[in-house]
N, C-alpha and C positions, 0 to 999 in steps of 0.2 A: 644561941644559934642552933643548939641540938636539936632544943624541944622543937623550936620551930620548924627543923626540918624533917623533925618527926610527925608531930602536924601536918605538913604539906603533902609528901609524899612518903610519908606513915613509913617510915626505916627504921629498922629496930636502933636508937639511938646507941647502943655499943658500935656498931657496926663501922660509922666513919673515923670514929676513934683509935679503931683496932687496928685498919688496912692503915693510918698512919703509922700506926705505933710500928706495925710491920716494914711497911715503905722505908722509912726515914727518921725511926725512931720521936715517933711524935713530933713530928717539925724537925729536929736539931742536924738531920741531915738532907737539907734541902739545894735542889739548883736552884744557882743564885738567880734572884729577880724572878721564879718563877712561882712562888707565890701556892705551890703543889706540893704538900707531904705525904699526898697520896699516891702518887706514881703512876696518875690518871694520864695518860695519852702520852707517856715515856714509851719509846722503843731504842734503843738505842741512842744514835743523833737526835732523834727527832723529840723534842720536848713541850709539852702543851704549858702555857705560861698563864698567866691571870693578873690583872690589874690587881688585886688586894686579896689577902686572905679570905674577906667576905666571897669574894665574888670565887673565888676555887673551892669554899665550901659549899655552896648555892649551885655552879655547873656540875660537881661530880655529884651531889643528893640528889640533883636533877638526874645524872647519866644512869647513875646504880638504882631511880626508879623505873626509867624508862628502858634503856638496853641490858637490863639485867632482871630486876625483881621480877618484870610485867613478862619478860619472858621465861620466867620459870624458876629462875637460876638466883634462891633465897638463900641457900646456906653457902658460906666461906669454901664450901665444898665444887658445889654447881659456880658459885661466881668465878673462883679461880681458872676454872675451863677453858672461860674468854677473855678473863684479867689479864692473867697471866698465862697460860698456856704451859709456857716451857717448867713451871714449876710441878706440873703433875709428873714430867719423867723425873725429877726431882724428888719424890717421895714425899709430895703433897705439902712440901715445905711450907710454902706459901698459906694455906689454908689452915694445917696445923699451926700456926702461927697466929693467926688472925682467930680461929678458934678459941687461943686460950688467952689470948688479951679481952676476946668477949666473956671467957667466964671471969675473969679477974672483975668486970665491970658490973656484975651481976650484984 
């Protein structure tokens, strides 16, 4: 599923690997039924859900080409900005994280 989504909309393949690993520690801490160990369209209550793992890895490769990469915002750095937001008063937690699950993948 990677390569394919590297194919499609050319994502450096560590990359949805990494925002899980951060998110929800690779899948193992997911809400339930919602099929997202990316922590894609989580704000508090509000939870984005997905029929199958296929289909939550195919909408977020989709979102992180289109409302992220095409607007600028490539590295763990710039995406966190609008990922996550509150994690830059954070001390970049979020990114530093996702950062080094991508060189682990290298």
């Amino acid at each position: 599923m990677q390569l394919y989504l590297k194919d499609k909309y050319n994502l450096d393949y560590r990359l949805m690997p990494s925002i899980a690993m951060q998110e929800s520690n690779g899948g193992k801490r997911v809400i339930k039924n919602s099929n997202n160990p990316f922590g894609y369209g989580i704000y508090g209550s509000l939870v984005l859900k997905f029929n199958s793992w296929e289909e939550g890895i195919e909408r977020v490769g989709k979102g992180l080409r289109e409302d992220y990469l095409n607007e600028g915002l490539t590295s763990p750095y710039a995406i966190m900005t609008k990922y996550t937001p509150s994690s830059v008063a954070k001390g970049n937690a979020w990114a530093k994280g996702v950062s080094s699950f991508m060189e682990e993948l290298q």
